[in-house]
C-alpha positions in Angstrom: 160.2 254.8 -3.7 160.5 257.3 -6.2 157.7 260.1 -7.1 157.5 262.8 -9.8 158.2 266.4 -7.8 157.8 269.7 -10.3 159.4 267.7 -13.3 162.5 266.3 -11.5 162.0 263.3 -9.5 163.2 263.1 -5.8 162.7 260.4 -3.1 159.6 260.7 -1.4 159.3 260.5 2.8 159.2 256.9 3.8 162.1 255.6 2.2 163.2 252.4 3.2 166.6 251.7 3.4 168.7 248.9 4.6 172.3 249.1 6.1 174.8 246.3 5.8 177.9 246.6 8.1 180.7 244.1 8.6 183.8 245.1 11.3 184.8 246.9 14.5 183.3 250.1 15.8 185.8 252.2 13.9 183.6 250.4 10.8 179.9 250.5 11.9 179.6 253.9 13.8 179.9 256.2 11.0 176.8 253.9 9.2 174.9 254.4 12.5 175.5 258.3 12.1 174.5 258.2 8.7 171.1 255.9 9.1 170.5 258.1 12.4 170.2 261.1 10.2 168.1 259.5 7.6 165.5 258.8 10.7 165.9 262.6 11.7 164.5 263.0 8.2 161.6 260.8 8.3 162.9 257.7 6.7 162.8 253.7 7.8 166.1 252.9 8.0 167.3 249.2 9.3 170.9 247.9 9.8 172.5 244.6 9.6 175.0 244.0 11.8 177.3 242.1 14.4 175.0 241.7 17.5 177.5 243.2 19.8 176.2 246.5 18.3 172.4 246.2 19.0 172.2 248.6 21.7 173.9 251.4 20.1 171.6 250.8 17.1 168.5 250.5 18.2 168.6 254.0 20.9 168.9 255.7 17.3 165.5 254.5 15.6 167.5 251.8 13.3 165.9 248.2 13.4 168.4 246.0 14.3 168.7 243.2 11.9 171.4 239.8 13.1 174.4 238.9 11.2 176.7 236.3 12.7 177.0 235.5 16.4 178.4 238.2 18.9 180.6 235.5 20.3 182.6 235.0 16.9 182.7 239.3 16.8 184.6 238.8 20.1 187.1 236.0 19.0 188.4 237.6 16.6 188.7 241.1 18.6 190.8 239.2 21.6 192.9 237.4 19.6 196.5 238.6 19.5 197.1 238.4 15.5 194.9 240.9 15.3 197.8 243.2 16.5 200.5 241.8 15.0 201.1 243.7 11.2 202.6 240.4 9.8 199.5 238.3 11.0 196.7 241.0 11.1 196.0 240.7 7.1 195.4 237.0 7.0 193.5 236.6 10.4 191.2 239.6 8.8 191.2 237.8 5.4 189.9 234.5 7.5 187.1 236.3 9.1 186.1 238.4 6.2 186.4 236.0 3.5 186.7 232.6 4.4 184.3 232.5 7.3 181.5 235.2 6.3 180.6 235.1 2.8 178.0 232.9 2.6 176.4 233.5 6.3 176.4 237.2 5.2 174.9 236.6 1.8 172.0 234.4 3.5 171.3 237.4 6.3 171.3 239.8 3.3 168.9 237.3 1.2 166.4 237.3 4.4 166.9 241.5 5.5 165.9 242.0 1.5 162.7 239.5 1.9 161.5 241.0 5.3 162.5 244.2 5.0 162.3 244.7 1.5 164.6 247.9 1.2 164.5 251.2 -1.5 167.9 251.8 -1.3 170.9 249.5 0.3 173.9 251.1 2.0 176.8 248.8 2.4 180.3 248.9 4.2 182.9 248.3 1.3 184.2 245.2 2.7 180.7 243.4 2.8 181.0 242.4 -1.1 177.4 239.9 -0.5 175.7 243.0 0.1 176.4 244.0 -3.5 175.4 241.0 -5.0 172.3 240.5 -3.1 171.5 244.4 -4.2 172.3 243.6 -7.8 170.3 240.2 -7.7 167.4 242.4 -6.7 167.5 245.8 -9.1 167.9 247.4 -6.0 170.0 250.9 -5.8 173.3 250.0 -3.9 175.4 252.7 -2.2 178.9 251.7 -0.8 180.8 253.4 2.1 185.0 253.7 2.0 185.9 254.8 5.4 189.8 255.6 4.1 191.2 256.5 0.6 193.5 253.4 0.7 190.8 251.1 -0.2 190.3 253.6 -3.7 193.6 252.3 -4.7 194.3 255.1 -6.5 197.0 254.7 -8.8 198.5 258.5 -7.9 198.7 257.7 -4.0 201.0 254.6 -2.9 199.4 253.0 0.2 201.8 252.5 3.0 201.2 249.0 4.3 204.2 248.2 6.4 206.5 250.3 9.4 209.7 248.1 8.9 209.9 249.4 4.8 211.5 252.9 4.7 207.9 254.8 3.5 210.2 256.3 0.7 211.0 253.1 -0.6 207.4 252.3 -0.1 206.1 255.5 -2.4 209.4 254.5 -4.7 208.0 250.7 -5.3 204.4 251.3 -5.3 203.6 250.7 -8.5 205.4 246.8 -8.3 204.1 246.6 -4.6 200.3 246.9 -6.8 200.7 244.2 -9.3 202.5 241.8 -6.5 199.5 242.8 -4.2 197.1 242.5 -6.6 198.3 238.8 -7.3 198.6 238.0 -3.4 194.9 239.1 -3.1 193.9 236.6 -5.8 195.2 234.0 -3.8 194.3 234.8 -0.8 191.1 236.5 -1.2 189.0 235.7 -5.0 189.8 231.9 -3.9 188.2 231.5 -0.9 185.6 234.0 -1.9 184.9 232.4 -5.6 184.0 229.2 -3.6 181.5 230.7 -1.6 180.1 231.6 -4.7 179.9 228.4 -6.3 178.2 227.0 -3.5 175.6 230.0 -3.5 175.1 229.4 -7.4 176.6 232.8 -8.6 180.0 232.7 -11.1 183.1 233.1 -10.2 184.7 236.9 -10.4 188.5 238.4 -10.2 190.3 240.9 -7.8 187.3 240.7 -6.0 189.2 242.9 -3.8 189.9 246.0 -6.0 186.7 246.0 -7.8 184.2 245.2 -4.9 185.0 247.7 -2.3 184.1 250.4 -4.4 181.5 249.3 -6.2 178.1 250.6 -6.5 175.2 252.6 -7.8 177.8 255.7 -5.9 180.5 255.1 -3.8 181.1 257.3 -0.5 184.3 258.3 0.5 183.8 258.8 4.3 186.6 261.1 4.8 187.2 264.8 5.1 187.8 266.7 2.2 190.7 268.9 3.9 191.9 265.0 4.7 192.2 263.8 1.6 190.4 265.8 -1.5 189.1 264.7 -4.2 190.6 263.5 -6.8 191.0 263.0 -10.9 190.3 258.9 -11.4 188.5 258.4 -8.0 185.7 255.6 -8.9 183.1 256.8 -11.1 179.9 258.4 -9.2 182.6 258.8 -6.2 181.8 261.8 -3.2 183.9 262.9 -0.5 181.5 263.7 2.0 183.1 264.5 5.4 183.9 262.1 8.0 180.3 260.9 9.7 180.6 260.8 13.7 179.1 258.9 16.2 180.7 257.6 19.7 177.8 256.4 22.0 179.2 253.3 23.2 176.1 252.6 24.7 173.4 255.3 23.2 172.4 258.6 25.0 174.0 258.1 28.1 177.2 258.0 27.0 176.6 262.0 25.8 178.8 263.3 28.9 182.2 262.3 30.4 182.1 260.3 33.5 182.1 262.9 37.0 185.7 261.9 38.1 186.8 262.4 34.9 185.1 265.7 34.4 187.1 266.3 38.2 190.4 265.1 36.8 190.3 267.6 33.3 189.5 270.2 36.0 192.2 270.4 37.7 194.7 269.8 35.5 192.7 272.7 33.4 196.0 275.3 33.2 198.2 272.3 32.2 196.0 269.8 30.4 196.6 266.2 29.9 197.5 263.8 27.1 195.3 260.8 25.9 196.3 257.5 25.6 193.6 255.5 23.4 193.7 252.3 21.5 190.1 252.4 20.3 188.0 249.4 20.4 190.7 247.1 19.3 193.6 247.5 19.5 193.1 248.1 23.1 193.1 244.4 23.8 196.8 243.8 23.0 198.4 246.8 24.4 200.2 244.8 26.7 202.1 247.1 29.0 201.9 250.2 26.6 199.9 251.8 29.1 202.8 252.1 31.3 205.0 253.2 28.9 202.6 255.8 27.8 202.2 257.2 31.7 205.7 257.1 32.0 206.1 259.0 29.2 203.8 261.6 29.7 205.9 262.2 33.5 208.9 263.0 31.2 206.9 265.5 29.8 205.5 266.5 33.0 201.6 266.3 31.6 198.5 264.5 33.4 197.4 261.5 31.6 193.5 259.9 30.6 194.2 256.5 29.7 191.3 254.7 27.7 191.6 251.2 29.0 188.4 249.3 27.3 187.4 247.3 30.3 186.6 248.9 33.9 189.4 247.7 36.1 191.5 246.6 32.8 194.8 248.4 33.9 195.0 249.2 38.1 198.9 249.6 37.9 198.7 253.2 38.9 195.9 253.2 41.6 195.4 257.2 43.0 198.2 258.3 41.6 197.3 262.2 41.3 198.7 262.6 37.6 197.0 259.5 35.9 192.6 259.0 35.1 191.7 255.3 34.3 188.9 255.1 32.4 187.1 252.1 30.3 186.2 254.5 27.8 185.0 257.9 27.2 183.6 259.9 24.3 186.5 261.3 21.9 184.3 263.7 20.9 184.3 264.9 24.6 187.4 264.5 25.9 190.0 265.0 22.8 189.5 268.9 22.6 190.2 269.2 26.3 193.3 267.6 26.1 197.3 269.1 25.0 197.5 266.0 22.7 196.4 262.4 21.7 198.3 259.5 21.2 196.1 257.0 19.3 196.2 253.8 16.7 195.5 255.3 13.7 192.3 253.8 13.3 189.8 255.4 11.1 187.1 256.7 13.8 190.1 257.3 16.4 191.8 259.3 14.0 188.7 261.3 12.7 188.3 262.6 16.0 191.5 263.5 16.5 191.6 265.8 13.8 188.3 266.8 14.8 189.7 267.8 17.9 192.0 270.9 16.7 194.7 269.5 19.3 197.8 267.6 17.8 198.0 263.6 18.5 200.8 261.2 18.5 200.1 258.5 15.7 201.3 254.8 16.7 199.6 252.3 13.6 199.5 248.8 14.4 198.3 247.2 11.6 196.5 246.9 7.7 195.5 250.6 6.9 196.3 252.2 10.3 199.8 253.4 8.8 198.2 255.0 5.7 196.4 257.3 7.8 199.7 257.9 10.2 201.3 258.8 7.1 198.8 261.2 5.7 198.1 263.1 9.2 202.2 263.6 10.0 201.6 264.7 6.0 199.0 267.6 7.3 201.5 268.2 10.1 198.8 267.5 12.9 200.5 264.1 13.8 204.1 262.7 15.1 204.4 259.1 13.1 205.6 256.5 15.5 205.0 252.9 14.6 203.9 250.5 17.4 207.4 248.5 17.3 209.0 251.3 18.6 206.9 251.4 21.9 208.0 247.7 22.5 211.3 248.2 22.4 213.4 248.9 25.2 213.7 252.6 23.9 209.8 252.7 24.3 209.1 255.6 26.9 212.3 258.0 25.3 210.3 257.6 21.9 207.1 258.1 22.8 208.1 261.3 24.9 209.8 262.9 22.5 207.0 262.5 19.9 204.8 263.9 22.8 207.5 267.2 23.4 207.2 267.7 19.8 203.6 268.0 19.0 203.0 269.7 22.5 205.4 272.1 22.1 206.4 273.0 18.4 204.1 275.9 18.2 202.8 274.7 14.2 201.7 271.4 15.6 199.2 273.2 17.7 198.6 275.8 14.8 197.5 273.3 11.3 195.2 271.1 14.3 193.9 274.4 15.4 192.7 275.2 11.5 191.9 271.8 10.4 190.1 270.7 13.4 188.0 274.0 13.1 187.7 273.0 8.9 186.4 269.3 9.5 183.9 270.3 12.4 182.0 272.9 9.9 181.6 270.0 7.7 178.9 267.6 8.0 179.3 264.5 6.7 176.4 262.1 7.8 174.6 265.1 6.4 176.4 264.9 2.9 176.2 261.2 2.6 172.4 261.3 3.9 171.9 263.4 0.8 173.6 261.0 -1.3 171.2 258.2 -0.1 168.4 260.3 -0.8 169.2 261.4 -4.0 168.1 259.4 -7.0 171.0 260.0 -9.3 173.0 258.3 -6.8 171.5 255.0 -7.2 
């Protein structure tokens, strides 16, 4: 609600404002930093979401609120398109689009009756969110967790490893209009028919226009990651990347003991991580092994971040290698020499967080836009995932390890920007931007 404060008007205490998420963990953590804040500051906050997150929601005073089945989260997650970059896009389109419009628009349609929300915030791929906000004069804020999905027309988006990024950059403007066409195809279709059955017209480049749509639009991202810039979306704020990795709420605030034993003594040399977020860890096939044997090339310790306790038991005792399902990043990234990690947006926030240099392998979709942009910074070594399958795997990934660990200015632009990006606060910023009544 809104209230007249000395002249100006601000948002009262009490706000109540509804979250609508749609994705992985790398999508719906930084919302649950963000709405975590907003309860720090007195507000009723309540998130829609898969129910595979519910108990990292509700440990942070967000009413959890269903969308979809957990069971049809976790199909999609294990299957093996999902790491394949020729497949990835249209197994993602089938999910997002095909399968989720209407279901989400319903769950929207019922959170707006029960809970009856002040203010949405949406994820920029739930486009029913939008709608349902518009249907219902409601003030919409959208979330953009990478500056690919602002399509601006001054930064080509590299989409593929096997195109020469040069030629990528060189074609970008034709590799627009063709994409632009494809997503027609691919994505208004499926999604204009959703509409028709839910009574609403039919729209075009739902795509473009709908992820950064909005009362504002938030571009979850550091500022020293990618600034601001001339023809962002109208209303647009860079606000700092917004952090959370509780897996499963407080208790996941410290690293496991034999962990904490394994950094310890291998303190004067320190190791490298091997993470595949919450994802991509599922088809890594035997990249683990390459990655430890890579790492003894170098002669380094290694943490690997298996997703699943007794996922990967190759290497038993072996003195110079931790197995662990998963552990903080936030933790355990600034106590390692170096990362080696998807590309993902919340893997690679906190590796920039860290101040330590990383090794950047994308898979998939936007994972090598934000390789790209972090060997850019000169924080990152770019090595696509092809190149750890092939029978040159461990040689590659070692040298890209030698070279971040020991080119001095690796360690040097992580140091600065790490130290940059943690004096920013960006569930803080965006918070504010939720609050604010010019922003809706």
């Amino acid at each position: 609600m809104l209230v007249e404060a000395g002249g100006a008007i601000a948002y009262r205490l009490g706000v109540r404002i509804l979250f609508a998420t749609l994705g992985s963990a790398g999508d719906t953590h930084p919302y649950i930093a963000i709405g975590e804040e907003l309860v720090r500051r007195g507000h009723t906050v309540a998130m829609l979401a898969n129910p595979h997150f519910e108990g990292r929601i509700r440990p942070c005073g967000i009413e959890y609120l269903p969308l979809g089945e957990e069971k049809d989260f976790l199909e999609v997650l294990h299957d093996p398109r999902l790491a394949q970059q020729g497949k990835s896009p249209y197994l993602v389109i089938e999910a997002l689009f095909n399968k989720t419009v209407e279901p989400a628009y319903l769950a929207m349609q019922d959170a707006v009756r029960s809970f009856r929300p002040d203010v949405i915030v949406r994820h920029h791929i739930l486009f029913a969110a939008g709608w349902v906000a518009e249907q219902h004069k409601i003030p919409c804020v959208t979330g953009v967790l990478t500056p690919s999905m602002w399509f601006h027309p001054d930064e080509p988006t590299i989409l593929r490893s096997y195109l020469p990024r040069s030629v990528q950059r060189a074609l970008s403007g034709p590799i627009r209009v063709v994409g632009k066409f494809a997503l027609r195809w691919f994505i208004d279709r499926p999604v204009n028919r959703a509409r028709v059955r839910l009574g609403l017209p039919p729209i075009r480049d739902v795509f473009f226009h709908e992820s950064k749509g909005g009362d504002r639009v938030l571009g979850l991202w550091s500022k020293h990651f990618r600034p601001p810039l001339a023809g962002d979306p109208p209303g647009s704020e860079v606000t700092g990347f917004c952090f959370f990795d509780r897996a499963g709420g407080d208790a996941d605030r410290a690293l496991d003991p034999e962990l904490e034993r394994f950094l310890a003594r291998h303190e004067a040399r320190p190791p490298v991580i091997f993470t595949l977020g919450t994802t991509i860890v599922h088809h890594a096939g035997d990249m683990f092994d390459v990655a430890v044997r890579a790492a003894r090339e170098i002669r380094r310790p290694i943490v690997l971040l298996v997703g699943k306790k007794g996922a990967f038991e190759a290497f038993g005792d072996a003195p110079d290698v931790c197995v662990c399902a998963y552990a903080p990043h936030s933790l355990l990234m600034p106590r390692a020499a170096a990362s080696i990690h998807h590309a993902g947006a919340g893997s690679a926030a906190q590796a920039l967080r860290s101040g330590r240099p990383s090794v950047s392998v994308p898979f998939v979709n936007d994972e090598f836009d934000i390789a790209h942009r972090m060997q850019k910074l000169g924080v990152s070594a770019y090595l696509p995932a092809g190149r750890l399958w092939s029978k040159n795997a461990v040689r590659n990934l070692a040298e890209a390890l030698r070279q971040v660990t020991e080119t001095p200015s690796f360690l040097e632009r992580s140091t600065v920007l790490g130290n940059q990006i943690r004096l920013e606060s960006g569930a803080v910023i965006a918070a504010n931007s939720v609050e604010t009544p010019a922003s809706c």
